[in-house]
DSSP file (Angstrom, degrees, kcal/mol; ACC not computed):
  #  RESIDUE AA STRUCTURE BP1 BP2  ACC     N-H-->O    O-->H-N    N-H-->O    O-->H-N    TCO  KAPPA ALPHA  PHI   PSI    X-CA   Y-CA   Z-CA
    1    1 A X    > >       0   0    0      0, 0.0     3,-1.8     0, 0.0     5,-0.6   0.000 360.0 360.0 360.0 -57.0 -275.1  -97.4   37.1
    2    2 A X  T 3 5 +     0   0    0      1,-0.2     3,-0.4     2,-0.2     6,-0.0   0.840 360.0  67.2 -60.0 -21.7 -274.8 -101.0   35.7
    3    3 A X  T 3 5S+     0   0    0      1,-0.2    -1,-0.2     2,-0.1     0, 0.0   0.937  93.3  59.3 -43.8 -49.2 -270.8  -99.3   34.3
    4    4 A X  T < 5S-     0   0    0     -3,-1.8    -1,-0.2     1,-0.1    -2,-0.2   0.632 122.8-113.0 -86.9  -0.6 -269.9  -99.2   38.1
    5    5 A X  T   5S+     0   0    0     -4,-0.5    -1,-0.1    -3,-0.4    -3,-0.1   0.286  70.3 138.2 103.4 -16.5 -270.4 -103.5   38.5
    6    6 A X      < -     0   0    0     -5,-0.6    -1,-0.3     1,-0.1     2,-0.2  -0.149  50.1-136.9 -70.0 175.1 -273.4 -103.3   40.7
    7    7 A X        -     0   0    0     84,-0.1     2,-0.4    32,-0.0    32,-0.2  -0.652  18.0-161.9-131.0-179.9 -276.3 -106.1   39.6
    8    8 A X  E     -a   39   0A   0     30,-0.8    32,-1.2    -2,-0.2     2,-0.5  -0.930  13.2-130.9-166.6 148.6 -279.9 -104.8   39.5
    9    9 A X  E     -a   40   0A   0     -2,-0.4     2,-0.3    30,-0.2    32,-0.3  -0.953  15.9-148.9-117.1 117.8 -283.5 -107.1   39.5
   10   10 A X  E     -a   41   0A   0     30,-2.6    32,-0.8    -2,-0.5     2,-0.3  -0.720  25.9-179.7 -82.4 146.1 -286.1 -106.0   36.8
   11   11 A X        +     0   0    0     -2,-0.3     2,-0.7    30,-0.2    32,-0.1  -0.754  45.1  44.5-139.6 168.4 -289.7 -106.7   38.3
   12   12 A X    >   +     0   0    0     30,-0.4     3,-3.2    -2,-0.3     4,-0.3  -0.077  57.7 141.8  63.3 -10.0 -293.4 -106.3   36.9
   13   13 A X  G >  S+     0   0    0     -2,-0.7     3,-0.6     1,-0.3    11,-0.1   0.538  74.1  46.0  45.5 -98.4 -292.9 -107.6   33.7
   14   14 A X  G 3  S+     0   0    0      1,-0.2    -1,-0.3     8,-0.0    29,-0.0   0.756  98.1  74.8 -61.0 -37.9 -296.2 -109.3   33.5
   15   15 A X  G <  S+     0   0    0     -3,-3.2     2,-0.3     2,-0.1    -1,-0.2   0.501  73.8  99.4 -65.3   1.4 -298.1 -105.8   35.0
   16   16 A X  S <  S-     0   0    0     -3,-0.6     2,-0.4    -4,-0.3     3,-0.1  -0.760  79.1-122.3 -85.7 136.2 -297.6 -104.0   31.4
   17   17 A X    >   -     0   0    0     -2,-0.3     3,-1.4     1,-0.1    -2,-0.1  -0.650  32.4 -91.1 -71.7 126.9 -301.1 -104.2   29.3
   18   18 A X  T 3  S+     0   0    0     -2,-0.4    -1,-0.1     1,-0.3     3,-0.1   0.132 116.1  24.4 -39.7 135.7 -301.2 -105.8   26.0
   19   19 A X  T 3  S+     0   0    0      1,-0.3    -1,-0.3    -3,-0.1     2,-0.3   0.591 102.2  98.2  96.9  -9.7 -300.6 -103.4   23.4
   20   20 A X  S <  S-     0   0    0     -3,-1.4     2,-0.4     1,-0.0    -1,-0.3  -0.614  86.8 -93.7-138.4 143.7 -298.5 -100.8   25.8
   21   21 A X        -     0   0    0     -2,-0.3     2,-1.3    -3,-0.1    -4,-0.1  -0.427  33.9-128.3 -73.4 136.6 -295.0 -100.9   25.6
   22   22 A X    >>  -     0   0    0     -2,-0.4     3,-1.6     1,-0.2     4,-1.4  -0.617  17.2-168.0-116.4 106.5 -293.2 -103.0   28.3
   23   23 A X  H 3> S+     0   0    0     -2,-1.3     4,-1.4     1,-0.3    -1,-0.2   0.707  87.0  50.7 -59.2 -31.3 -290.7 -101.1   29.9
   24   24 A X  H 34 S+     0   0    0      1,-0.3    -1,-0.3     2,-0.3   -11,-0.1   0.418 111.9  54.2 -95.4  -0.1 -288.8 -103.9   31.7
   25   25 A X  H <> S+     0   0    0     -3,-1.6     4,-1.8   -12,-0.1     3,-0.4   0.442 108.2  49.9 -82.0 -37.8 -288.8 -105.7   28.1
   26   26 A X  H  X S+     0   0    0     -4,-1.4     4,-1.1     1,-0.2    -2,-0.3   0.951 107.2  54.5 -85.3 -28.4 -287.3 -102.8   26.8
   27   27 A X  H  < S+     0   0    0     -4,-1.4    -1,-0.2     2,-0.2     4,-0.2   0.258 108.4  45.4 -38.5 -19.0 -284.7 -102.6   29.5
   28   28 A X  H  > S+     0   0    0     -3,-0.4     4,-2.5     3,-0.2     3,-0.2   0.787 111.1  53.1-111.7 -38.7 -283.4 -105.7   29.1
   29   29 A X  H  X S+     0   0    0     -4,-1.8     4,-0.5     1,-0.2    -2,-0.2   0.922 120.3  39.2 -24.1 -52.9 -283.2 -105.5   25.2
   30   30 A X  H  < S+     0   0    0     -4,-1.1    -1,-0.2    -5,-0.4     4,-0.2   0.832 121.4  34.3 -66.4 -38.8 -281.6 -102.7   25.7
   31   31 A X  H >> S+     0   0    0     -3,-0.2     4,-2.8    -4,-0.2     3,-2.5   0.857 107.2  78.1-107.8 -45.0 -279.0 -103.1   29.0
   32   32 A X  H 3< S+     0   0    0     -4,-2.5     7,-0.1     1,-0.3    -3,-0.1   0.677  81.2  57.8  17.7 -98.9 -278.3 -107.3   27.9
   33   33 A X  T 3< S+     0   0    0     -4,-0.5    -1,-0.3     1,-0.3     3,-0.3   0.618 118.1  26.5 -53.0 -35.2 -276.4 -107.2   25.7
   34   34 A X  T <4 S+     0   0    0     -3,-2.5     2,-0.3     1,-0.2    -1,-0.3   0.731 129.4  31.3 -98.8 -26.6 -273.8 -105.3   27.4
   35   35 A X  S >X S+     0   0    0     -4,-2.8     4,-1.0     1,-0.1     3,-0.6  -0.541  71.5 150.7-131.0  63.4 -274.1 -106.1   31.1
   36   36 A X  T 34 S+     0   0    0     -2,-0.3     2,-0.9    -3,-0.3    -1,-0.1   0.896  72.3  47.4 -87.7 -36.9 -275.5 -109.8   30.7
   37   37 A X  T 34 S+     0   0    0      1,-0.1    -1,-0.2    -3,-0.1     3,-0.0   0.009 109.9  55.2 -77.3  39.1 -274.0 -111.2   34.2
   38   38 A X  T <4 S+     0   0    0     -2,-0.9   -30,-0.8    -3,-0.6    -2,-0.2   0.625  92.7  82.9-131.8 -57.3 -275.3 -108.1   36.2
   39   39 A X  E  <  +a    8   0A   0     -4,-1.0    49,-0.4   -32,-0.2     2,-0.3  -0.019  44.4 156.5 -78.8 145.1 -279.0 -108.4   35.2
   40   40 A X  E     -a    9   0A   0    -32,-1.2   -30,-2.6    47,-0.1     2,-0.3  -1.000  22.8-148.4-151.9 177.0 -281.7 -110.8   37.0
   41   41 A X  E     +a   10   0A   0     42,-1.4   -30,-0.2    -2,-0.3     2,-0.2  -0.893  18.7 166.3-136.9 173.0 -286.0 -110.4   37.1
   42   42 A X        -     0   0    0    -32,-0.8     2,-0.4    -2,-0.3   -30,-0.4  -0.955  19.5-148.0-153.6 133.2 -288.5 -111.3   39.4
   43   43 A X        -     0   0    0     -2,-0.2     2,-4.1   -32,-0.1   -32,-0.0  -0.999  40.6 -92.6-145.7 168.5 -291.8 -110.9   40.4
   44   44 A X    >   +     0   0    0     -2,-0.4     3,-4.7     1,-0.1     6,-0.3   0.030  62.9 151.5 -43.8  34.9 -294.1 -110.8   43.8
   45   45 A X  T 3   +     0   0    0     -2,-4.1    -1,-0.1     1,-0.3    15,-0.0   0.445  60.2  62.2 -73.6  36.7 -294.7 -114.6   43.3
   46   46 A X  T 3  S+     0   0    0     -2,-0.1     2,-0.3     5,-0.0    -1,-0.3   0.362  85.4 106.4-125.7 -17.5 -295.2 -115.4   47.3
   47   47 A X    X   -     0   0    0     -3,-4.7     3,-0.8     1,-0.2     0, 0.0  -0.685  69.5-151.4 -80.7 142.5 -298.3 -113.0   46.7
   48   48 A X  G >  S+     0   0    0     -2,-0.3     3,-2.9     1,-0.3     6,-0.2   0.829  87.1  75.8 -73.9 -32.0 -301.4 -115.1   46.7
   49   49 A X  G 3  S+     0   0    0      1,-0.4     8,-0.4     3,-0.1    -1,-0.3   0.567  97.8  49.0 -35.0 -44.5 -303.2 -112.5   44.4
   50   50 A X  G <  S+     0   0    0     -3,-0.8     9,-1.6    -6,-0.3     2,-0.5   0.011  83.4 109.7 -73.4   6.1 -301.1 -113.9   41.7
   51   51 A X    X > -     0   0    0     -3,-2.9     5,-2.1     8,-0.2     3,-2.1  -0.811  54.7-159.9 -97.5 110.1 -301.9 -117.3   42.4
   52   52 A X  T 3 5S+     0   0    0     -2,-0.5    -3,-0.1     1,-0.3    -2,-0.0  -0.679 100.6  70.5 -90.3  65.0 -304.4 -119.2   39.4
   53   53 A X  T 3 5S+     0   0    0     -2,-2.1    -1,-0.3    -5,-0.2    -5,-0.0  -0.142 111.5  34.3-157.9 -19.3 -305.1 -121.9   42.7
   54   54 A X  T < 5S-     0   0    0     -3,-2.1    -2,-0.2    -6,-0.2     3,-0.1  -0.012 124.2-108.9-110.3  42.9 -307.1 -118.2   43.7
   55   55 A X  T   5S+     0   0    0      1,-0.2    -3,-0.3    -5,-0.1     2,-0.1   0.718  80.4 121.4  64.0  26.3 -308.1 -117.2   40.5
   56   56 A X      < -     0   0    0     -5,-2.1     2,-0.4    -8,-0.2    -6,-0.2  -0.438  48.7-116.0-137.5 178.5 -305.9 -114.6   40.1
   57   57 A X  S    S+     0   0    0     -8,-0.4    -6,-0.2     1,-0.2     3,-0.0  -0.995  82.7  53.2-155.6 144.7 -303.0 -114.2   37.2
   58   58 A X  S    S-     0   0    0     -2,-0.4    -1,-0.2    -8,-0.2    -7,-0.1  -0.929  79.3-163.2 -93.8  -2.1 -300.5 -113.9   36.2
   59   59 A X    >   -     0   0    0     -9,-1.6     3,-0.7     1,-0.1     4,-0.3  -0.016  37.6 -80.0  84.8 166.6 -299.5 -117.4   38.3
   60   60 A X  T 3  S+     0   0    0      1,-0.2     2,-1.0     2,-0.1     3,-0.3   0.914 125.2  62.5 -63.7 -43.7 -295.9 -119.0   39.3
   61   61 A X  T 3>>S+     0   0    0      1,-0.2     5,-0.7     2,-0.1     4,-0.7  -0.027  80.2 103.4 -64.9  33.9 -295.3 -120.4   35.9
   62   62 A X  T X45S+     0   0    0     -2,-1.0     3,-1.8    -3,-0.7     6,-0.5   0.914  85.5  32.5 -90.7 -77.2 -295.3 -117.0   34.6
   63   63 A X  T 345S+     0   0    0     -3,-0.3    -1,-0.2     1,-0.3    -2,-0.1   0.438 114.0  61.8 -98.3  32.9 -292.1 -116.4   34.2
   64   64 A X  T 345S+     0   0    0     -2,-0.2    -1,-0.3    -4,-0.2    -2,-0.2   0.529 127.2   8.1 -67.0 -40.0 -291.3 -120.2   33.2
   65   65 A X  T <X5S+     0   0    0     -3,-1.8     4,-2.2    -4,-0.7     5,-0.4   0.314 136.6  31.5-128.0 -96.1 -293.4 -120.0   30.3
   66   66 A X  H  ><S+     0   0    0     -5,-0.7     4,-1.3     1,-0.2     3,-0.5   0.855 126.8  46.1 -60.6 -41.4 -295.1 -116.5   29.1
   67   67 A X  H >> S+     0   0    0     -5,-0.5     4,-1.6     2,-0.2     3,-1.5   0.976 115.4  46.9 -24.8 -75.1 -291.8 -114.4   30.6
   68   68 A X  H 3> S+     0   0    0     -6,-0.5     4,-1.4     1,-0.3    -1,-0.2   0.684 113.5  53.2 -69.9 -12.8 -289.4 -117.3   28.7
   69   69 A X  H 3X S+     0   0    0     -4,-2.2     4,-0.8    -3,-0.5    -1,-0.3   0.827 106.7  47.2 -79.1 -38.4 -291.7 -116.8   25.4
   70   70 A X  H XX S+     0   0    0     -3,-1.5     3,-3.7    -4,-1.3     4,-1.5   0.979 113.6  49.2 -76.2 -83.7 -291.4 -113.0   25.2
   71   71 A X  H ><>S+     0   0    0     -4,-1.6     3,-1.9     1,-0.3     5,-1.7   0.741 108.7  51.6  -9.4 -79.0 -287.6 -113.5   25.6
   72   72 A X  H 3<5S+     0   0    0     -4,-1.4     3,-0.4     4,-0.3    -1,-0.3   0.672 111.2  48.4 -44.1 -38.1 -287.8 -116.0   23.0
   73   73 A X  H <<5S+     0   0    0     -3,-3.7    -1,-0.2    -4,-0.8    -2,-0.2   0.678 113.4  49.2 -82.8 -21.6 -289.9 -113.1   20.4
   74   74 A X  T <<5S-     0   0    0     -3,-1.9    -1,-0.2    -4,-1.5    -2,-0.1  -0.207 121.8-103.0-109.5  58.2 -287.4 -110.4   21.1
   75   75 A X  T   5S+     0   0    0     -3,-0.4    -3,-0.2     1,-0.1     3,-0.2   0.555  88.3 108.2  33.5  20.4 -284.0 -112.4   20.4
   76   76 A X      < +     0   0    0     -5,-1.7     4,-0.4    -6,-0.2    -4,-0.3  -0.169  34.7 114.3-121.5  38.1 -282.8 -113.1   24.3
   77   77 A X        +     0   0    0     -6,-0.4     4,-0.3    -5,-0.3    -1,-0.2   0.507  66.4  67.2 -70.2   2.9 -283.3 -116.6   24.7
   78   78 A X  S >> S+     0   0    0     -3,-0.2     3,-1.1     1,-0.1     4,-0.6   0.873 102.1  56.9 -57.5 -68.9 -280.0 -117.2   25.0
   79   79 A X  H 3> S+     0   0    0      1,-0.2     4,-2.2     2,-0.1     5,-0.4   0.632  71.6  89.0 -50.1 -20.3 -280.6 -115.2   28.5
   80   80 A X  H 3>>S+     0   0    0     -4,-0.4     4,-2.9     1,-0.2     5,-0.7   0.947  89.2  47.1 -67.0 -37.1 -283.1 -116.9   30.3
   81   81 A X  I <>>S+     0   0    0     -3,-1.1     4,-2.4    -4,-0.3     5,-1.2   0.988 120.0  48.8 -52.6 -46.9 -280.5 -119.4   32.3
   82   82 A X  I  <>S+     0   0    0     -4,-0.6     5,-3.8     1,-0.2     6,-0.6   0.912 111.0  39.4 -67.9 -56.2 -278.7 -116.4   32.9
   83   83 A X  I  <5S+     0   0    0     -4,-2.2   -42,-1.4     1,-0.2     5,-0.5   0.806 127.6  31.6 -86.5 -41.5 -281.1 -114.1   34.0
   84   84 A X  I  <5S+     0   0    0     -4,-2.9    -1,-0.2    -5,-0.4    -2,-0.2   0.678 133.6  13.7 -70.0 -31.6 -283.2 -116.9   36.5
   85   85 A X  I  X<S+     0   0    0     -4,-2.4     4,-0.8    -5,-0.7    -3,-0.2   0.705 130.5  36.9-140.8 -23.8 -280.7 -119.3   37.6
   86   86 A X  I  ><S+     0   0    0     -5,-1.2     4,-2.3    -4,-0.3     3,-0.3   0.910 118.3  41.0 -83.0 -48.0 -277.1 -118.0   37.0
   87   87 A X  H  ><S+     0   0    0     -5,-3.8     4,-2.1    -6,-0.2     3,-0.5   0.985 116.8  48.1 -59.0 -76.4 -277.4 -114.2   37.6
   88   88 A X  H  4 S+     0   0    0     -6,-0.6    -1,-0.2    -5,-0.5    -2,-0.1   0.587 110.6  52.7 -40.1 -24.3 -279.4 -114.6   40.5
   89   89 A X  H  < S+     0   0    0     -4,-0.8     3,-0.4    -3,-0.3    -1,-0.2   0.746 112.6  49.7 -32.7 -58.4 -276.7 -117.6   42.0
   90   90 A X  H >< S+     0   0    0     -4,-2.3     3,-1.0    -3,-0.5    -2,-0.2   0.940 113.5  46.9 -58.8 -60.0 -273.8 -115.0   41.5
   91   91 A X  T 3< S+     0   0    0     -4,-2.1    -1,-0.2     1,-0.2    -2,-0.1   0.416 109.5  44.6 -71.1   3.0 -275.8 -112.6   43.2
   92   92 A X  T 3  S+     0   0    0     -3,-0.4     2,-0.5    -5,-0.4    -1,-0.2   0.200  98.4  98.8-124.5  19.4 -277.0 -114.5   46.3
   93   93 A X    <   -     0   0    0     -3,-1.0     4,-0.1     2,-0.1    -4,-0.0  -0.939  63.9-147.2-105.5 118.4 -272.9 -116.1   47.0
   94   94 A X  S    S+     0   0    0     -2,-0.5     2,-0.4     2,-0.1    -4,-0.1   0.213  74.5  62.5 -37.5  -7.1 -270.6 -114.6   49.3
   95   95 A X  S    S-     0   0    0     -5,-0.2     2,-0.2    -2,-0.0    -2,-0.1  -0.947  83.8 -97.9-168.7 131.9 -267.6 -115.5   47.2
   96   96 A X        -     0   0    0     -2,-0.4    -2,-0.1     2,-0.1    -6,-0.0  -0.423  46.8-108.0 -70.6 142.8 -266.0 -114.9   43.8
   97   97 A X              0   0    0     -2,-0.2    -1,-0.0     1,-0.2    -7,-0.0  -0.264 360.0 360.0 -70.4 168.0 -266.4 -117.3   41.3
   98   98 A X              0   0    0      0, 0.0    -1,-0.2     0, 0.0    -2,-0.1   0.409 360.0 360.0-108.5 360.0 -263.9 -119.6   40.0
């Protein structure tokens, strides 16, 4: 799919249990490297449920910190501008880039 140019959102991240394999970690290991201006993540941070100001986890600095740390242990810190603040630019402009 990511062959044909379209750009694609990874979500839930944070929802994998320690110890389990974390598919949207393995997906981006995996798809990166080749299709690194395509990819961006996300999560449900507007739900209050997730909010540590209700007691709840993983918070808004999730993927600011434990997200950008996990990059950083599997060799894709290089990605995180990309994947937060560039991909996700590219994809929300009307217009080709210069």
């Amino acid at each position: 799919m990511l062959q044909t140019g379209v750009r694609v959102e990874f979500d839930s991240a944070f929802r994998w249990k320690a110890g389990e394999p974390n598919q949207p970690f393995a997906w981006q290991e995996a798809l990166l490297p080749d299709f690194p201006n395509q990819i961006t993540v996300g999560m449900d941070a507007f739900r209050n449920t997730y909010w540590h100001a209700y007691g709840s986890a993983p918070g808004l600095t999730y993927l600011l910190t434990t997200f950008r740390d996990e990059l950083s242990h599997r060799g894709l810190a290089n990605c995180w501008n990309r994947l937060l603040i560039n991909n996700p630019t590219a994809l929300c402009t009307c217009c080709q880039p210069l």
